[in-house]
C-alpha beads as a LAMMPS data file, in Angstrom:
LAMMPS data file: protein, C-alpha beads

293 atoms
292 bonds

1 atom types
1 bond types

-500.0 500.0 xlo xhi
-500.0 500.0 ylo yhi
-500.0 500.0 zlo zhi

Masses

1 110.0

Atoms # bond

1 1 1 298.704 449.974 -178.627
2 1 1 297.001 452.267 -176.220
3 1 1 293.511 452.082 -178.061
4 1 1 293.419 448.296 -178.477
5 1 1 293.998 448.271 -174.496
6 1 1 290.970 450.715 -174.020
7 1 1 289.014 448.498 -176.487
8 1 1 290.078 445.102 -174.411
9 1 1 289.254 446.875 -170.594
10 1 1 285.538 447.867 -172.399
11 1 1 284.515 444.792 -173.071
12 1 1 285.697 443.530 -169.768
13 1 1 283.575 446.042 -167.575
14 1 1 280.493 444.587 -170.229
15 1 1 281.589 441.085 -169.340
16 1 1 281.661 442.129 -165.804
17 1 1 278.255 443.817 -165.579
18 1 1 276.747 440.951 -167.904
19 1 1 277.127 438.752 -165.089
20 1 1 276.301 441.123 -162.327
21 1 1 272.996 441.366 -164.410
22 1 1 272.740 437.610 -164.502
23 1 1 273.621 437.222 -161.035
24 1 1 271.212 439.670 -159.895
25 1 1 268.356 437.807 -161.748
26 1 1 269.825 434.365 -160.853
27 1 1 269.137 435.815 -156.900
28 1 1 265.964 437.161 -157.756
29 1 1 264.659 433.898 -159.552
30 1 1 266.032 432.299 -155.977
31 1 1 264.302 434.457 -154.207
32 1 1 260.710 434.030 -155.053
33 1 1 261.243 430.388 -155.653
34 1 1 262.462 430.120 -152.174
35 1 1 259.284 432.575 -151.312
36 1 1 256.526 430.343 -153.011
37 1 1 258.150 427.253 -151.711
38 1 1 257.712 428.798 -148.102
39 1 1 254.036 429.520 -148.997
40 1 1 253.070 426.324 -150.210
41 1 1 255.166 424.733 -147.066
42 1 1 252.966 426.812 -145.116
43 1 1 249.958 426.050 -147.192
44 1 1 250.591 422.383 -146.852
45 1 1 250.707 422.771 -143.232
46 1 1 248.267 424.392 -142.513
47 1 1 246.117 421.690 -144.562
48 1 1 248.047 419.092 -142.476
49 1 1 246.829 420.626 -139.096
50 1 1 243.208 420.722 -140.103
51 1 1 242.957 417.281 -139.027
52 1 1 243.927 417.930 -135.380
53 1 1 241.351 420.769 -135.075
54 1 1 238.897 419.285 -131.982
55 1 1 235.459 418.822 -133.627
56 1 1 233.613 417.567 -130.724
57 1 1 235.184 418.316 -127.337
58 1 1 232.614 415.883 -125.674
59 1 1 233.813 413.427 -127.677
60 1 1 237.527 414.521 -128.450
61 1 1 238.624 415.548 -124.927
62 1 1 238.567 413.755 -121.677
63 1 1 239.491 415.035 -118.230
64 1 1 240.207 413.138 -115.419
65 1 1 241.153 414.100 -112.263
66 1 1 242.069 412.214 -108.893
67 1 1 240.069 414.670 -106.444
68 1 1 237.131 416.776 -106.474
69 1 1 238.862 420.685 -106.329
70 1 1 240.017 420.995 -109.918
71 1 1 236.948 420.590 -112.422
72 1 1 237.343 419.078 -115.865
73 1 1 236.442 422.712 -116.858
74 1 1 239.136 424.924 -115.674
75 1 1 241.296 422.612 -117.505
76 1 1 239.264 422.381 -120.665
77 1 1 238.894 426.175 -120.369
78 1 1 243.026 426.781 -118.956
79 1 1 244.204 424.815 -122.207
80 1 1 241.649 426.075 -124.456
81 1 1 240.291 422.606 -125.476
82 1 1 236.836 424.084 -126.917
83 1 1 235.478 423.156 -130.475
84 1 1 237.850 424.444 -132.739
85 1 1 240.944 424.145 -131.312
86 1 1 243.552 422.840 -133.235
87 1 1 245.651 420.407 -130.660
88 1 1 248.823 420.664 -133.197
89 1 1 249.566 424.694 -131.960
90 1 1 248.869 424.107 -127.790
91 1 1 251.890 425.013 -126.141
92 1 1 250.830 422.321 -123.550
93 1 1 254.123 421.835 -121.409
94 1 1 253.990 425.933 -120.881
95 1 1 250.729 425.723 -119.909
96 1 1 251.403 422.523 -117.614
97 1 1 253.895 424.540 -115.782
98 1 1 251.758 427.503 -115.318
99 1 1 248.858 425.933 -113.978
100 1 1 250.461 423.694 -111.576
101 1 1 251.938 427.158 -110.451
102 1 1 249.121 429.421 -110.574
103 1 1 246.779 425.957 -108.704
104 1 1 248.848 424.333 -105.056
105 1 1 245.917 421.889 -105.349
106 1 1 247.817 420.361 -108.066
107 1 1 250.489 418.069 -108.101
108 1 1 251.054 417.115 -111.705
109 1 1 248.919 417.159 -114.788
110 1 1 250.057 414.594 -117.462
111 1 1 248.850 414.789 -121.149
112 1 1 248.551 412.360 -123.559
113 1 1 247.545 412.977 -127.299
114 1 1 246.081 410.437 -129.766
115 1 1 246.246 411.225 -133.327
116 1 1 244.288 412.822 -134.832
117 1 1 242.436 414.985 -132.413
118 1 1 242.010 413.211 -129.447
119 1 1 243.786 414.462 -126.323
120 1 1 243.203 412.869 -122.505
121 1 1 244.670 415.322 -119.133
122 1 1 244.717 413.395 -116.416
123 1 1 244.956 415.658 -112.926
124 1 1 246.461 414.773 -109.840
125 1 1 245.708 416.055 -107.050
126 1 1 247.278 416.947 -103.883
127 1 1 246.011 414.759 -100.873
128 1 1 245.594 416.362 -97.140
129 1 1 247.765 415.042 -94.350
130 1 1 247.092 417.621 -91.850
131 1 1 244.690 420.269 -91.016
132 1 1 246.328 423.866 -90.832
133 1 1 245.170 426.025 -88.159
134 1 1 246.230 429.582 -86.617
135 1 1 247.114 429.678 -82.997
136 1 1 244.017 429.371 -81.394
137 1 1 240.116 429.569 -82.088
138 1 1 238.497 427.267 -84.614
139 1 1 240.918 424.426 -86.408
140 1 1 238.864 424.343 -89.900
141 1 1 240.248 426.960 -91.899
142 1 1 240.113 425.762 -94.907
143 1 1 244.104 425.075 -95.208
144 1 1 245.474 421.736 -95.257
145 1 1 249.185 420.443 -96.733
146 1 1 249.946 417.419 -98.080
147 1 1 252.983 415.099 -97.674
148 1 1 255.301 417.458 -99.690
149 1 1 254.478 420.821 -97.244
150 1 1 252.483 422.549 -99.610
151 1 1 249.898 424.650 -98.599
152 1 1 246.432 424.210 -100.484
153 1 1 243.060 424.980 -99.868
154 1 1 239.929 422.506 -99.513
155 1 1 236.954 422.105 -97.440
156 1 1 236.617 418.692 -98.282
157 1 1 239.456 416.935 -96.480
158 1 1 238.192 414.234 -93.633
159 1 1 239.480 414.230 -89.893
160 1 1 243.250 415.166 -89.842
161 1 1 245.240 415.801 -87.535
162 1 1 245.630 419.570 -86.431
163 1 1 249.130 421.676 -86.757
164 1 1 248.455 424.909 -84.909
165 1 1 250.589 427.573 -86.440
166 1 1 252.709 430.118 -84.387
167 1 1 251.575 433.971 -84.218
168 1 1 255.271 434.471 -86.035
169 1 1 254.744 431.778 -88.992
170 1 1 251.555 431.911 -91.065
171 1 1 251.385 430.318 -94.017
172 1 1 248.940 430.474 -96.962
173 1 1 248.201 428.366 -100.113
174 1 1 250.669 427.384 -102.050
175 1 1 253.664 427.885 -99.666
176 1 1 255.643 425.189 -97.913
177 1 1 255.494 424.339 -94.096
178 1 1 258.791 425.627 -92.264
179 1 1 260.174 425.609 -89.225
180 1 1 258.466 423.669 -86.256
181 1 1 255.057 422.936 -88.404
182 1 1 257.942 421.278 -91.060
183 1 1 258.696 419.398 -88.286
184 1 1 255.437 418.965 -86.989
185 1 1 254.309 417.528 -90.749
186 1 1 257.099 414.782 -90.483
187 1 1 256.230 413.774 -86.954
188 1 1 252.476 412.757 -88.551
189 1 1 253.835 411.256 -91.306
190 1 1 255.765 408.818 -89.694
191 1 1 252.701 407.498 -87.485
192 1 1 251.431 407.133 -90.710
193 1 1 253.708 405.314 -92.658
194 1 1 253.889 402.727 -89.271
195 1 1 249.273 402.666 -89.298
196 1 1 249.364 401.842 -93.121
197 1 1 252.268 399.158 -92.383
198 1 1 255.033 401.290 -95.012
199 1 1 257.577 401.558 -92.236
200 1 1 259.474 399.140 -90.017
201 1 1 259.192 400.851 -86.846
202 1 1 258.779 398.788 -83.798
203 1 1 255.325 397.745 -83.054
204 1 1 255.234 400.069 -80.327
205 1 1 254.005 402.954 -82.394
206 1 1 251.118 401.209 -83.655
207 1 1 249.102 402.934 -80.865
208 1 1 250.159 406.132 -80.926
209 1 1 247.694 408.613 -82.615
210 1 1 248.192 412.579 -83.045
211 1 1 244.988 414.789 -82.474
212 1 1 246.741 417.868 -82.734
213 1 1 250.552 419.575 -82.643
214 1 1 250.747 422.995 -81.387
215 1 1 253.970 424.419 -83.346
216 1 1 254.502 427.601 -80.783
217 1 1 256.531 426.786 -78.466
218 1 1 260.545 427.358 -79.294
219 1 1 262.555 424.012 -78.476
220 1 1 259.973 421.481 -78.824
221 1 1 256.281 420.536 -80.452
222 1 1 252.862 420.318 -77.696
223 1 1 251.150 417.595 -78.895
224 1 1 247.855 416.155 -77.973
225 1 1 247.649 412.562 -77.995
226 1 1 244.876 410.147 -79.160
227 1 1 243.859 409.265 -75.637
228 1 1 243.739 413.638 -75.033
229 1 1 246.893 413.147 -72.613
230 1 1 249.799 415.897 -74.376
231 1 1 253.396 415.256 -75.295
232 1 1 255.939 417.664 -75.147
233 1 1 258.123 416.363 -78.125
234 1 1 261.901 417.467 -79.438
235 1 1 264.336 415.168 -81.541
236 1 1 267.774 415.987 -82.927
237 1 1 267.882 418.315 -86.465
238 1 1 263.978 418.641 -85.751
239 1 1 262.333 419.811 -89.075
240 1 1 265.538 419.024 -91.226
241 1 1 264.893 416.718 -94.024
242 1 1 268.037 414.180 -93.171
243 1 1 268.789 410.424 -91.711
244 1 1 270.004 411.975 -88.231
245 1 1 266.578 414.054 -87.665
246 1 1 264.545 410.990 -88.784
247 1 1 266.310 408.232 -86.671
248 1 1 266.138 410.971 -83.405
249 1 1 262.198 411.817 -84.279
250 1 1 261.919 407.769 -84.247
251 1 1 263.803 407.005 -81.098
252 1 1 261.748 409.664 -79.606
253 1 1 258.514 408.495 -80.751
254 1 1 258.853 404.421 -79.227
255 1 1 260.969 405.748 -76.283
256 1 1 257.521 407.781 -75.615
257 1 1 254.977 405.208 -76.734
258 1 1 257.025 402.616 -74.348
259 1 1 256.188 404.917 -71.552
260 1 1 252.913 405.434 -72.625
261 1 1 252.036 401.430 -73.087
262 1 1 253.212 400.866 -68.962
263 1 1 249.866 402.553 -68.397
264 1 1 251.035 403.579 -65.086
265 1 1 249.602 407.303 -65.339
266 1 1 246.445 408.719 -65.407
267 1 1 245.067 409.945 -68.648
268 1 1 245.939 413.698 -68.433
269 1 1 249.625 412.666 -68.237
270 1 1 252.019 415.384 -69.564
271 1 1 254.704 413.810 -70.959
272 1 1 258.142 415.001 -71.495
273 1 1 260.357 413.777 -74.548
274 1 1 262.855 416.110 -75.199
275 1 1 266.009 414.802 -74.019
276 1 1 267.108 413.139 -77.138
277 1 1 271.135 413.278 -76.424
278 1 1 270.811 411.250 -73.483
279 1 1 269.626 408.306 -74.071
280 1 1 266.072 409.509 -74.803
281 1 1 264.487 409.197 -71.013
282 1 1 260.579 410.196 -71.097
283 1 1 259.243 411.388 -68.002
284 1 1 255.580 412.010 -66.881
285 1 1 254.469 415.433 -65.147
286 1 1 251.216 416.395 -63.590
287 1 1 250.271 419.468 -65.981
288 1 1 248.918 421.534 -63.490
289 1 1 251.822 421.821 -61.598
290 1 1 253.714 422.855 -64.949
291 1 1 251.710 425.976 -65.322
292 1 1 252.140 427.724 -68.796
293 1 1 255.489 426.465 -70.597

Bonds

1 1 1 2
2 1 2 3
3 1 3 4
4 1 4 5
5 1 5 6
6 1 6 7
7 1 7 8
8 1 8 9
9 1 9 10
10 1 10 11
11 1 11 12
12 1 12 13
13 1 13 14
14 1 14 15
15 1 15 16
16 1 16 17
17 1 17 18
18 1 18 19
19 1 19 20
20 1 20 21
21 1 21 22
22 1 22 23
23 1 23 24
24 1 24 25
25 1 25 26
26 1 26 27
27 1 27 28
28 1 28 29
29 1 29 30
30 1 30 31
31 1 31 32
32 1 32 33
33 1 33 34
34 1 34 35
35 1 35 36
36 1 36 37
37 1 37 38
38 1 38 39
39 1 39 40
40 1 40 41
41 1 41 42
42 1 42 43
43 1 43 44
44 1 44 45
45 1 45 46
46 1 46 47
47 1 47 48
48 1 48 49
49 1 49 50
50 1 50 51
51 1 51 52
52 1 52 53
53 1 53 54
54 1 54 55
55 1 55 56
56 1 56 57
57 1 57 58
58 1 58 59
59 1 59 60
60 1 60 61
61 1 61 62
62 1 62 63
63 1 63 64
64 1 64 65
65 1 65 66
66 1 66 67
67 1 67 68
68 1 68 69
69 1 69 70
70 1 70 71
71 1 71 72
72 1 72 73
73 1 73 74
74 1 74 75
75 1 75 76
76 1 76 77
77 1 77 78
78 1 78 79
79 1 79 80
80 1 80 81
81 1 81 82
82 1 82 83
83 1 83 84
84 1 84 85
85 1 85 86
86 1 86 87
87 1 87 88
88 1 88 89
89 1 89 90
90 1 90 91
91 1 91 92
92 1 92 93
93 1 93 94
94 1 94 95
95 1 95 96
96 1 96 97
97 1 97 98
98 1 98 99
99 1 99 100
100 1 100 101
101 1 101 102
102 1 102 103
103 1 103 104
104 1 104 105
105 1 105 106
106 1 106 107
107 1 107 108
108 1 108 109
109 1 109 110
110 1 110 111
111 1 111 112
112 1 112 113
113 1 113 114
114 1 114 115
115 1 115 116
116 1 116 117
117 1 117 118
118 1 118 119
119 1 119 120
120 1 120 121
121 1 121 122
122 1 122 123
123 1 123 124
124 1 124 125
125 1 125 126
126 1 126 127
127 1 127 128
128 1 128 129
129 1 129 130
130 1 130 131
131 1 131 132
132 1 132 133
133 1 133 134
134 1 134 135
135 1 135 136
136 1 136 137
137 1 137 138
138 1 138 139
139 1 139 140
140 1 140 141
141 1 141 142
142 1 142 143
143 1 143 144
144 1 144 145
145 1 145 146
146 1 146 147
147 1 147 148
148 1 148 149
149 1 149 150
150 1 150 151
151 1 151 152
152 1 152 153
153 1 153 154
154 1 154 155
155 1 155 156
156 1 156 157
157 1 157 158
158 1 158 159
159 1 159 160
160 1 160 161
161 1 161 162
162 1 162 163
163 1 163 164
164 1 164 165
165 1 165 166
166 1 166 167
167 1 167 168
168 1 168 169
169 1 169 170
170 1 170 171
171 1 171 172
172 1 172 173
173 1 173 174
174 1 174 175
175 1 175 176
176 1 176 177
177 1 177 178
178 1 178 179
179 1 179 180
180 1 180 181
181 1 181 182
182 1 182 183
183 1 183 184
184 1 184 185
185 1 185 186
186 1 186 187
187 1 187 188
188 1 188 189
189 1 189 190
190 1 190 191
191 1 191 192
192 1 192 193
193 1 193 194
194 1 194 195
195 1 195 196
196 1 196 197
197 1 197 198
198 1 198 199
199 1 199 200
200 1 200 201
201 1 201 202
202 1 202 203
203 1 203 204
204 1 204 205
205 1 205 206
206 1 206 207
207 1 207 208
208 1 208 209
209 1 209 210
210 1 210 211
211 1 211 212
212 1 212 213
213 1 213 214
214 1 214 215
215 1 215 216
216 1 216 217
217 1 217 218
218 1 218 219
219 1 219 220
220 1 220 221
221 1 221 222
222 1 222 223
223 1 223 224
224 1 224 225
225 1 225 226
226 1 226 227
227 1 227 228
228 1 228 229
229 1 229 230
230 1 230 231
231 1 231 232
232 1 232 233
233 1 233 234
234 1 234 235
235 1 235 236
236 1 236 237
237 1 237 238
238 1 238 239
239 1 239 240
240 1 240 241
241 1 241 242
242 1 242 243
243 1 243 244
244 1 244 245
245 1 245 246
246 1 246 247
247 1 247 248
248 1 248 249
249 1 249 250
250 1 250 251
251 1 251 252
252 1 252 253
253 1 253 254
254 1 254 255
255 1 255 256
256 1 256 257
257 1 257 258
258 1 258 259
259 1 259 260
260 1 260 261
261 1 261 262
262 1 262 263
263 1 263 264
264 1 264 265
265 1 265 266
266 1 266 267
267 1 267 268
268 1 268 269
269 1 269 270
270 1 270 271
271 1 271 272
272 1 272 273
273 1 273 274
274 1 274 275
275 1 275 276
276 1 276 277
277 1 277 278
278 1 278 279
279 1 279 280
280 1 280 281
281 1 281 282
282 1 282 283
283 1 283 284
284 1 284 285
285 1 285 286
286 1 286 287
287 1 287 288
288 1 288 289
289 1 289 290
290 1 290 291
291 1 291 292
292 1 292 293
């Protein structure tokens, strides 16, 4: 009885390893079918991508760009868009992000492919509102922002109007205006918006033109008017992005062009708008008598 037990548990641990042997080669078998599958995947690919490869970037690749600071080649070289390049493997939204990043001029790049190897980037660029300028000495430094408050560089902008920095805020390319020159930015872009007939301000700022802002002093902005008379200007929330600043910067500015259109002061008028919670009254002042405020 014993033996014929002994004889019945052998053959099981044969059955057993029988199929552990099987199994084994079963995973094996798997294993390089699943391997030469993945090569010949690959292999196919790799054939498939041939036909995005640029073969003649004159040809395959067009640039465009709205302004004249970013060339067609730092983008053909940024995105590697040479001969050769296959346009299947450029990682083109990283390299978007990067050189919008590493460039302020920028303000968006879009990219659109056509199969098989054609690829257009079209560049926009940022457009100068102002002029950026330290405290005093010459106003062309080379700095400018746009509409957004980004700081970019560009010698090419035409005749903008001036925001003199203060000796405690400097700003360089590709930061944001803050503080009184954020304010500053939003006072020019409202004349704007009325000159190019975007907003419905009264008519009464129709006239009103901006030479330059001088950002230094600490409750309100020195600005120097189109006809060289200055404007000491403050409004409620001034340099806050919000309805309330807005409407106050607004009341402020036809409250002061009202006073300006009576024409009942000479030209080097000094002309005080800062009382914005009561009732906005604009007064005139004879500058030299207000000595250095």
């Amino acid at each position: 009885m014993i033996k014929r037990n002994a004889n019945v548990n052998v053959k099981n641990q044969k059955a057993v390893r029988r199929l552990l042997l099987l199994a084994a080669l079963v995973l094996v078998c798997g294993g390089f079918v699943c391997w030469g599958f993945a090569v010949g995947v690959g292999a196919l690919r790799e054939v498939w991508r041939e036909q995005f490869r640029v073969q003649d970037s004159a040809i395959d690749v067009v640039v465009t760009s709205s302004g004249k600071n970013v060339t067609p080649a730092t983008i053909v070289y940024y995105f590697g868009l040479t001969n050769g390049a296959n346009l299947a493997t450029i990682p083109y939204d990283e390299l978007r992000k990067s050189l919008i990043a590493r460039i302020p001029n920028i303000h968006d790049i879009s990219i659109e492919r056509r199969l098989p190897r054609r690829v257009t980037v079209d560049v926009k660029e940022r457009e100068p509102a102002v002029r950026i300028a330290p405290p005093k000495g010459a106003s062309d430094s080379g700095l400018v922002a746009d509409y957004d408050g980004v700081v970019f560089r560009t010698y090419n902008s035409p005749r903008l109007p001036i925001i003199r920095e203060s000796s405690e805020i400097r700003h360089t390319a590709g930061h944001r205006l803050e503080g009184h020159a954020r304010a500053a930015l939003q006072l020019v872009h409202l004349l704007a918006e009325v000159a190019d007939g975007k907003s419905d301000a009264p008519p009464a700022l129709a006239d009103l033109r901006v030479l330059e802002l001088d950002t230094s002093k600490k409750d309100y902005l020195l600005v120097t008017l189109g006809d060289y008379s200055t404007a000491e200007i403050a409004w409620d929330h001034m340099g806050e992005d919000s309805e309330i600043a807005h409407q106050s910067l607004r009341r402020q500015l036809v409250h002061l062009a009202q006073a300006i259109a009576t024409r009942l002061t000479p030209r080097a008028t000094r002309w005080i708008a800062t009382e914005y919670e009561k009732g906005g009254r604009v007064y005139a002042a004879d500058p030299a008598r207000l000595g250095e405020r």
